[in-house]
Chimera marker file (.cmm) of the C-alpha trace (Angstrom):
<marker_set name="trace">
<marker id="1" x="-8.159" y="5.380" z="28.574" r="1" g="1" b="0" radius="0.5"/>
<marker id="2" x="-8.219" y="8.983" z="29.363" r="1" g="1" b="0" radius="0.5"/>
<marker id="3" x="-6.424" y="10.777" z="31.550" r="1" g="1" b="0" radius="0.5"/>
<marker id="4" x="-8.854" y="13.025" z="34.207" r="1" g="1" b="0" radius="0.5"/>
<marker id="5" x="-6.138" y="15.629" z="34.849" r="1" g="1" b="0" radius="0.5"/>
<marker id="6" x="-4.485" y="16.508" z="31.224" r="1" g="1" b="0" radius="0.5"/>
<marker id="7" x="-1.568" y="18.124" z="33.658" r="1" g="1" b="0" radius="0.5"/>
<marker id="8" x="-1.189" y="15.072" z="35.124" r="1" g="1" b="0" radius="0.5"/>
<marker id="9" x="0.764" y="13.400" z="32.114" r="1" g="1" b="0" radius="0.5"/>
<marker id="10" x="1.633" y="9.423" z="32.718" r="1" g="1" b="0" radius="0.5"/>
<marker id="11" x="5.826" y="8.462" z="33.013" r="1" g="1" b="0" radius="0.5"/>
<marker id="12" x="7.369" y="8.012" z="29.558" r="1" g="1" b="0" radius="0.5"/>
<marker id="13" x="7.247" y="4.418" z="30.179" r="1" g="1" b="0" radius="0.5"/>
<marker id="14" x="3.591" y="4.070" z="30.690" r="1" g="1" b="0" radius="0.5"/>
<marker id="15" x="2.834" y="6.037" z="27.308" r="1" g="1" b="0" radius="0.5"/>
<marker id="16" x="5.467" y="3.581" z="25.622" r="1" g="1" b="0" radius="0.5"/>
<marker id="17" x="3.666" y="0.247" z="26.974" r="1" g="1" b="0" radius="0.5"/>
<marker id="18" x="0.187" y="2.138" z="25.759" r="1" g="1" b="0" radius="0.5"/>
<marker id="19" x="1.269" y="2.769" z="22.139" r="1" g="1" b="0" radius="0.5"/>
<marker id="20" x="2.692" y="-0.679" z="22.082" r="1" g="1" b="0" radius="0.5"/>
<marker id="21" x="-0.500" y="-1.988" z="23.038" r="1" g="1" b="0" radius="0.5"/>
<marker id="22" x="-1.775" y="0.063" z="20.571" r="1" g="1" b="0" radius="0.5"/>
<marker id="23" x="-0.118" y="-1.202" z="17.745" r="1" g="1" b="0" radius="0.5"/>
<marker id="24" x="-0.796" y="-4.827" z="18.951" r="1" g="1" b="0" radius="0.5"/>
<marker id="25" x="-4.867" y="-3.953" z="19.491" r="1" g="1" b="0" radius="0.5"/>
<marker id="26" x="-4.563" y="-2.945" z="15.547" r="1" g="1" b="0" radius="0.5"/>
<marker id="27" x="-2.761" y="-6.183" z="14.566" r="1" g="1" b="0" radius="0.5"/>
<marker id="28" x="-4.473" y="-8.286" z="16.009" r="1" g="1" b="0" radius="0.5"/>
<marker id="29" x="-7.960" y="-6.414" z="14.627" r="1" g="1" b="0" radius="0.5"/>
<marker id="30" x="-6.840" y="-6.881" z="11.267" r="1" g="1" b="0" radius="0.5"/>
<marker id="31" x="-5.467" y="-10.511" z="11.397" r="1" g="1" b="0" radius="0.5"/>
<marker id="32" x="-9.001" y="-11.563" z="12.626" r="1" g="1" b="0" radius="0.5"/>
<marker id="33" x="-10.323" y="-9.633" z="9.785" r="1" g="1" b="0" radius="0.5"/>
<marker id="34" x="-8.405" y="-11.314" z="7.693" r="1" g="1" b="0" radius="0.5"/>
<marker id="35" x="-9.106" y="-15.027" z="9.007" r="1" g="1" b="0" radius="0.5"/>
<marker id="36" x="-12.746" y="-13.985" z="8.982" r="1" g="1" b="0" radius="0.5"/>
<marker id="37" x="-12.566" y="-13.466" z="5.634" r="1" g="1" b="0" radius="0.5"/>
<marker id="38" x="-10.350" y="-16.460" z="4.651" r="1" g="1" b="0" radius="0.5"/>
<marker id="39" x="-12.888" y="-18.616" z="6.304" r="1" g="1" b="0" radius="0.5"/>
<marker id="40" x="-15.552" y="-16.876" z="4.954" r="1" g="1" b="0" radius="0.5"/>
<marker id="41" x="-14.210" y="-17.121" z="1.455" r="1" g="1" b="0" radius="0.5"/>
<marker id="42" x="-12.846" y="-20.492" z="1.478" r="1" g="1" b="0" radius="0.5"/>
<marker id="43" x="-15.961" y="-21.859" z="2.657" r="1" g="1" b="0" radius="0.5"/>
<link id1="1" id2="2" r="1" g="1" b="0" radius="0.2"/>
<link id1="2" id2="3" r="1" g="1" b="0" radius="0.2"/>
<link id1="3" id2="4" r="1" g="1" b="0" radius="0.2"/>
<link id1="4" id2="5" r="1" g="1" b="0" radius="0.2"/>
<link id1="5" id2="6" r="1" g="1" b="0" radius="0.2"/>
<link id1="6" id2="7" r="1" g="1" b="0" radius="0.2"/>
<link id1="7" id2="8" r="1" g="1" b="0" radius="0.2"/>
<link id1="8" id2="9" r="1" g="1" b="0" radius="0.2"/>
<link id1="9" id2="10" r="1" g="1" b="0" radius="0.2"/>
<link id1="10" id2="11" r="1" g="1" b="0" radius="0.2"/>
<link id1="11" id2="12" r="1" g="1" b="0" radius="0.2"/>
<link id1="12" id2="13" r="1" g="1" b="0" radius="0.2"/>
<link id1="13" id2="14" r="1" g="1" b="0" radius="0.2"/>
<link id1="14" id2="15" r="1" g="1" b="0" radius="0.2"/>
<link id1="15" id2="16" r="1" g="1" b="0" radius="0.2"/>
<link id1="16" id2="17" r="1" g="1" b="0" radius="0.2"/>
<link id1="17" id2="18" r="1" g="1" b="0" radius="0.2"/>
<link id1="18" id2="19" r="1" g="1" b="0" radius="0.2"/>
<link id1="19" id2="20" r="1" g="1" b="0" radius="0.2"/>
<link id1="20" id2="21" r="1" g="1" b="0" radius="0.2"/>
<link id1="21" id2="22" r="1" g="1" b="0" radius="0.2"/>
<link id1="22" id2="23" r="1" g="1" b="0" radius="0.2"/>
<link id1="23" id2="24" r="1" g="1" b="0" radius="0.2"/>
<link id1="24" id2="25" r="1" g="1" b="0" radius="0.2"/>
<link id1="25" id2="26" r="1" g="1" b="0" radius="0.2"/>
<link id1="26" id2="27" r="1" g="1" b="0" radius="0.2"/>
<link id1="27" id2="28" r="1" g="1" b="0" radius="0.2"/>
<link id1="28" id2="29" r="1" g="1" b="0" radius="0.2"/>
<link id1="29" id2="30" r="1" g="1" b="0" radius="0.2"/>
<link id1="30" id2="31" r="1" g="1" b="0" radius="0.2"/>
<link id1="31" id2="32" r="1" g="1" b="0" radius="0.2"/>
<link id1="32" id2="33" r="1" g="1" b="0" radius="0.2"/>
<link id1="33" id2="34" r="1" g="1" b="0" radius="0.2"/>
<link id1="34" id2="35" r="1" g="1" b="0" radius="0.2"/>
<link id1="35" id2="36" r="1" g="1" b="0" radius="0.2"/>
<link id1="36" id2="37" r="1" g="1" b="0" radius="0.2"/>
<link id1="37" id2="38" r="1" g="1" b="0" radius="0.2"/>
<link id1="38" id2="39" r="1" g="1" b="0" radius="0.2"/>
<link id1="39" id2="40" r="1" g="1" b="0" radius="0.2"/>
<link id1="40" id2="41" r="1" g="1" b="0" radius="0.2"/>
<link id1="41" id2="42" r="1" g="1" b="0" radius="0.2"/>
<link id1="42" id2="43" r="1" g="1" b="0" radius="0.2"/>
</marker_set>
């Protein structure tokens, strides 16, 4: 998501809940990548 004004910074809170999401978007990528590749192994 970015920001249209870059003086216009979000609340500390919103930036928080983004980098958590963050961090979940990753984890989630790389589990899939891993079952992908589990599946595509064992079978």
């Amino acid at each position: 998501m970015l920001w249209s004004d870059p003086k216009n910074e979000p609340p500390e809170e919103m930036r928080e809940t983004q980098a958590m999401l963050r961090r979940m978007t990753v984890v989630l990528v790389l589990a899939m990548v891993v079952v992908v590749y589990v599946l595509g192994v064992g079978f």
